[in-house]
C-alpha angles and dihedrals in degrees: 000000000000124000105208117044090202100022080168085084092056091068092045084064106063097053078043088063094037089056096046085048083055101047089049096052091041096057096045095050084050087044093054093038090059089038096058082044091054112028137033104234098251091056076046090060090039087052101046097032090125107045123083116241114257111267131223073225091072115038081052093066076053096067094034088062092054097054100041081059095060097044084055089058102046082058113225119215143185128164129035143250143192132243122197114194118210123211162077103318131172113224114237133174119202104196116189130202104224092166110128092266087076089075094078128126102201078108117034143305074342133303101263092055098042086053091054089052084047089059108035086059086046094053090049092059093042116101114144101042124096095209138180142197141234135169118211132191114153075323138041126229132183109239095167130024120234099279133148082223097129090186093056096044087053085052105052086042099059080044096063113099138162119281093008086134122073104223106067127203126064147273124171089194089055085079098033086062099041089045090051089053090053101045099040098097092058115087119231138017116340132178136238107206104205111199107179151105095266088233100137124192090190107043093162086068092065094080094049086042094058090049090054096050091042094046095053090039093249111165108211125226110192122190117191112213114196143021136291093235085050122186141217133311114231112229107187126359129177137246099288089047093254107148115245102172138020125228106261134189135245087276101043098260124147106247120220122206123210142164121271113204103165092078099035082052097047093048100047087046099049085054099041089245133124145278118209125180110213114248111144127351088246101048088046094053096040087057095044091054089057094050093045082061110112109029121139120261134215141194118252160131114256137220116295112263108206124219146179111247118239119237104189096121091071093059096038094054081046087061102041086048084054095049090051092055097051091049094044092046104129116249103193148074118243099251086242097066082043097058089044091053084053 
């Protein structure tokens, strides 16, 4: 947690308080200076017999004030609470391939990682979606529940990696089953958004895979990373990055990845979804948008988006405390301790 939403604020401050010190010095410097111009300095006495000198004290609640003000505007914060958002929202799954196979660099820097820019770029222009997210490999599993919280689904995103599950291979109907579970309770036509490779370890599923979206009206979005020629599937690299070893099979063989079309096809045509080659981030997002366009939408409460919450109000009543007292700082003698100095 952070403890200042705007900690910016806290460096203003100091060249704040510099500049009221000097103000101060500077117009008491110019105060004595017309005063030794206009007065001799027993009329001066006479004249001021009933104000109180100026204080470093005071001048001191000054400052406070200052610098109470600026806390106030670097907004402090601690705690948290949570925001609910109300509203007509579409239902959308991003399911992402994170199997070894998504290490390859036939798209670069490799195809896991151009899917995450690719995402990151989809979720920003997304505002009217109530969207989760799963990672599959032979196996789905929910990273993220179904939320409108743009900043949580950014950060499950740059958290996916290759390999993170523990079951390998790979099953395109894995995430089809898990997305059904979760959108079954919304009314109307939702959307599956597959971003892999196509490479299935369990082709007899698709079948099965197209019944269940159809059967829960999921539109498919299917997005093919990589290319047909494919290419090989680092292993172990060192600490620069540089590959050391590719991925090999039970046999040794050198195991080359390549991109699988025919199921991602089938099943974005069975659904009436989409099937998008990957080519840019941009380009990609822009087409999946497209293809989003449509989807029933429902009337809900969304997941709960957790905040800090912001403390500003007690430094700036503290400064504003501070500024009343300087203002307020008596100025004069009781009569009584006038009439005794006379």
């Amino acid at each position: 947690m952070e403890l200042f939403a705007h900690p910016i604020f806290l460096l203003y401050g100091i060249p704040a308080l510099i500049g009221v010190w000097l103000l101060f010095w500077v117009g008491t410097k110019l105060k004595n200076y017309a005063i030794g111009r206009l007065f001799t300095s027993s009329a001066y006495e006479k004249l001021t017999a009933t104000q109180r000198p100026e204080t470093f004290l005071r001048g001191l609640v000054m400052g406070l004030a200052v610098f109470f003000l600026f806390v106030a505007l670097a907004g402090p914060q601690w705690g948290t609470e949570i925001l609910q958002a109300e509203g007509e929202f579409a239902q959308t799954i991003i399911a992402v391939d994170v199997s070894a196979s998504m290490r390859a660099q036939d798209v670069k820097p490799d195809r896991l990682d151009s899917a995450k820019t690719m995402l990151r770029m989809l979720i920003s222009n997304l505002k009217e979606e109530r969207i989760g997210i799963l990672a599959f490999t032979s196996q789905a599993f929910v990273q993220c529940p179904i939320t409108t919280d743009a900043d949580a689904l950014r950060y499950f995103i740059m958290n996916l990696k290759p390999d993170m599950l523990p079951v390998p291979g790979t099953s395109l109907a894995a995430p089809v089953r898990l997305a059904a579970r979760l959108l079954a309770k919304y009314p109307g036509q939702k959307a599956l958004i597959l971003l892999t490779d196509g490479e299935d370890h369990s082709p007899q599923e698709i079948a099965t895979a197209k019944e269940v979206a159809q059967k829960n009206g999921i539109r498919i979005i299917a997005v093919g990373i990589g290319t047909k020629d494919g290419t090989l599937i680092p292993d172990r690299t060192d600490a620069s990055g540089h590959i050391l070893e590719y991925k090999k099979d039970k046999q040794g063989n050198t195991v080359v990845s390549k991109l699988d079309e025919k199921s991602l096809l089938d099943l974005a045509q069975a659904t009436g979804g989409a099937y998008i080659p990957y080519t840019t981030p941009a380009q990609v997002s822009t087409k999946v948008e497209d293809a989003l366009r449509g989807l029933d939408r429902s009337h809900s409460v969304t997941a709960k988006h957790i905040t800090y919450k912001t403390r500003y109000q007690i430094p700036l009543v503290l400064a504003l405390f501070c500024l009343a007292g300087y203002l307020l700082w008596p100025r004069g003698t009781r009569r009584q301790d006038f009439l005794e100095k006379r």
